[in-house]
C-alpha positions as CSV (number, residue, x, y, z in Angstrom):
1,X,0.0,0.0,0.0
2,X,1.5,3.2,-1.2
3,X,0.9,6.5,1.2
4,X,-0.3,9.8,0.4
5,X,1.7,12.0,-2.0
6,X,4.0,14.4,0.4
7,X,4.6,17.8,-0.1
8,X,7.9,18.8,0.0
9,X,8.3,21.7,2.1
10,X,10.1,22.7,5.4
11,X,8.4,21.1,8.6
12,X,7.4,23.2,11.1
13,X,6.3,21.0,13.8
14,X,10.0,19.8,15.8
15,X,8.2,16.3,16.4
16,X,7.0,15.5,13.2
17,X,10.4,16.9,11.4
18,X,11.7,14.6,13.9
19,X,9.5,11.7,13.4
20,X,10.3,11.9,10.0
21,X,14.0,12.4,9.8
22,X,14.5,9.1,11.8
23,X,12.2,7.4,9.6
24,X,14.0,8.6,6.1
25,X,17.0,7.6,7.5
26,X,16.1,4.0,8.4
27,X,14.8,3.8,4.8
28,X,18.0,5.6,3.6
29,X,20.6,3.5,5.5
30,X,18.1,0.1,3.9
31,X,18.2,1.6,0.4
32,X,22.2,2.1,0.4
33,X,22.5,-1.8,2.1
34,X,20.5,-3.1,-0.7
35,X,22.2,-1.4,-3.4
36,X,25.7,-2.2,-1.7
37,X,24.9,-5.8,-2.1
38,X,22.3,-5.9,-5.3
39,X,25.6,-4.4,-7.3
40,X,28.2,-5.6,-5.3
41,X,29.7,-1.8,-4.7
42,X,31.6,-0.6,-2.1
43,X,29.2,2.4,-0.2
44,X,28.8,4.6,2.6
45,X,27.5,6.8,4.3
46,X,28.0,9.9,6.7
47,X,25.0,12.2,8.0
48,X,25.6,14.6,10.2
49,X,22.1,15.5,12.0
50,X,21.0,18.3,14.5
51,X,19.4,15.6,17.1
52,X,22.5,13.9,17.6
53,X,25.7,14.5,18.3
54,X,28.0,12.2,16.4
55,X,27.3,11.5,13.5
56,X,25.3,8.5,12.2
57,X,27.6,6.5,9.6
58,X,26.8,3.0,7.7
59,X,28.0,0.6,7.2
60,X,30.3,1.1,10.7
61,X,33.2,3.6,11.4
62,X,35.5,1.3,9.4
63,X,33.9,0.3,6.6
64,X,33.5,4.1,6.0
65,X,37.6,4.9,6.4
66,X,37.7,1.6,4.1
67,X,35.4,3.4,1.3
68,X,37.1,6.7,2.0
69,X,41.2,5.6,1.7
70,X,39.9,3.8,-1.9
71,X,38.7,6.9,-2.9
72,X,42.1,8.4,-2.1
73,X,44.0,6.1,-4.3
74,X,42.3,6.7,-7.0
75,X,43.9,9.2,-9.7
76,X,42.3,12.9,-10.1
77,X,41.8,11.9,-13.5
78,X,39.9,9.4,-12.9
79,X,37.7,10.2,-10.6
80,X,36.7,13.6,-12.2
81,X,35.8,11.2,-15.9
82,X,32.8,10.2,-14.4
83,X,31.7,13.6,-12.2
84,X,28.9,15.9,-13.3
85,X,27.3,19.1,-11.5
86,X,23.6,18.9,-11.8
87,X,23.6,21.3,-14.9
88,X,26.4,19.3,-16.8
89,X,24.1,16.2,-16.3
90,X,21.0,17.4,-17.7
91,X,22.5,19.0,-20.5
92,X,24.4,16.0,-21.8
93,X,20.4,14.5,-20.8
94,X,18.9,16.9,-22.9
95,X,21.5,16.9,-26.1
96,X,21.6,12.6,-25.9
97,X,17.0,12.8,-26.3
98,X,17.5,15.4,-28.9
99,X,19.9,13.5,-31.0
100,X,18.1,10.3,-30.2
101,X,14.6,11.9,-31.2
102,X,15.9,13.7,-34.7
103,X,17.5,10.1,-35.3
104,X,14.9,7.6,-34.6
105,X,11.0,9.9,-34.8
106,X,10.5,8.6,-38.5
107,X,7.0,8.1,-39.3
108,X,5.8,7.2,-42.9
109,X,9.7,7.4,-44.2
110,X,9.7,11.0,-43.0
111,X,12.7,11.9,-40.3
112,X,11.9,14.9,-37.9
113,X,13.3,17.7,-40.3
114,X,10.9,16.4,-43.0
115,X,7.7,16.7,-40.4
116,X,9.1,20.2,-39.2
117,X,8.6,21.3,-42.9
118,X,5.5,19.9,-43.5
119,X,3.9,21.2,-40.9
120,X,5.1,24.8,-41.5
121,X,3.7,24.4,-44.8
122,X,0.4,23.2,-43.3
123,X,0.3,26.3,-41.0
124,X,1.4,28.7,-44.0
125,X,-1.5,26.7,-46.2
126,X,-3.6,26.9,-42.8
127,X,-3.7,30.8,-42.6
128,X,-3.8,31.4,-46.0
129,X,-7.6,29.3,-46.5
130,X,-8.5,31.3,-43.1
131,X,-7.9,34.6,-45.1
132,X,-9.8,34.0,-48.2
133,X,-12.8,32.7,-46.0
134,X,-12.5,35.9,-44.2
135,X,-12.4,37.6,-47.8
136,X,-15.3,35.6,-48.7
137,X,-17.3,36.3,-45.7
138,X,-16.9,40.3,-46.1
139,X,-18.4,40.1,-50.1
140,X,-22.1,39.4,-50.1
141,X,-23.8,36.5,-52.1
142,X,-26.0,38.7,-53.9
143,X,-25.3,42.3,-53.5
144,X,-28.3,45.2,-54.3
145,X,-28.0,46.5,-57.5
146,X,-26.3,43.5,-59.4
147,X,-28.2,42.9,-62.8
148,X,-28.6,39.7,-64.4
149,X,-27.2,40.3,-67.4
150,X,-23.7,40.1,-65.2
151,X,-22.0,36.9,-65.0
152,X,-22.8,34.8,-62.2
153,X,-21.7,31.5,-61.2
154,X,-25.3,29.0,-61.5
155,X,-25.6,26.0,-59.7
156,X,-27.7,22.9,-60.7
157,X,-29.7,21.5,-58.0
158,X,-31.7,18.5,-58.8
159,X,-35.4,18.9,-58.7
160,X,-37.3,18.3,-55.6
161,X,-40.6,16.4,-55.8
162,X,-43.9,17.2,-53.9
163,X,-43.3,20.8,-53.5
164,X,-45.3,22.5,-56.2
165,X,-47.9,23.3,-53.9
166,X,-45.4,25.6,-52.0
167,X,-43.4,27.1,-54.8
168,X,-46.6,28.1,-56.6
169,X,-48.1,29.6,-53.3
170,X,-44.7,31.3,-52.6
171,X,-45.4,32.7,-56.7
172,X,-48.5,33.6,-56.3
173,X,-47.6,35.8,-53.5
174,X,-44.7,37.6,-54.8
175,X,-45.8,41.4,-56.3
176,X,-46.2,41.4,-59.7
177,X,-43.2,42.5,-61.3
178,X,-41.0,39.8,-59.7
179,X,-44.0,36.8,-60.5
180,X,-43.2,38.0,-64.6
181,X,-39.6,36.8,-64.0
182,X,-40.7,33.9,-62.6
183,X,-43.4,32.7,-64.8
């Protein structure tokens, strides 16, 4: 059973922060153990803590100064080959998924430069049908004063049955200039 998600933030209460430093501890000092022997690595581990006053080390005083002289002998050179600051690791992070993505995001035979293109031409194609539907929003269908002897672009619609009884009422009401046109 999993608990509650914490919110990491500064505890206020001196018990609680308490509480809960000993427990992250136990689970810290259980976590190193297990990867110590899971991977068969030398660890350890010093914490210095303001509720005691020697510091709590694992896995005893002399496995640390064991841990701590192989460090020594190892040369500057190689120990610094393997060191990164936070912001060297997530760069080299960021460049490696970059690289990876450009190399390997192919999707129907296009790479990722090939998709960047198309879809700036899809934009550019995108904003271009906006503007002539805004073009063709602002000129009217059938603007006043247009005569018929103008061209005009006729659409066939195919004849609708049972309806003669309503276009000839709608005829029959119209004045009697336009009912000439239509007759």
């Amino acid at each position: 059973m999993t608990g509650k998600k914490v919110k990491l933030a500064y505890i206020t209460n001196d018990s609680t922060r308490k509480a809960t430093y000993k427990k992250r501890t136990k689970g810290l000092m259980k976590k190193l153990s297990e990867l110590s022997s899971l991977c068969g690595i030398d660890a350890c581990s010093i914490m210095f803590s303001p509720y005691e006053s020697q510091p709590k080390v694992w896995p005893s005083p002399m496995g640390v100064q064991q841990v701590l002289s192989k460090l020594e002998t190892i040369p500057e050179m190689e120990k610094n080959k393997n060191m990164l600051n936070q912001e060297s690791f997530l760069s080299q992070k960021t460049t490696k998924a970059a690289e990876q993505l450009k190399k390997h995001w192919v999707i129907h035979g296009l790479n990722f430069e090939a998709l960047s293109e198309i879809n700036l031409l899809l934009d550019k194609k995108m904003s271009d049908i906006d503007k002539r539907i805004d073009a063709l929003a602002k000129t009217p269908l059938n603007p006043q004063g247009v005569s018929s002897s103008s061209s005009l672009s006729l659409v066939a619609l195919p004849p609708m049955t049972g309806t003669e009884d309503i276009v000839q009422a709608d005829v029959n009401e119209m004045d009697p200039m336009q009912r000439e046109q239509w007759i």
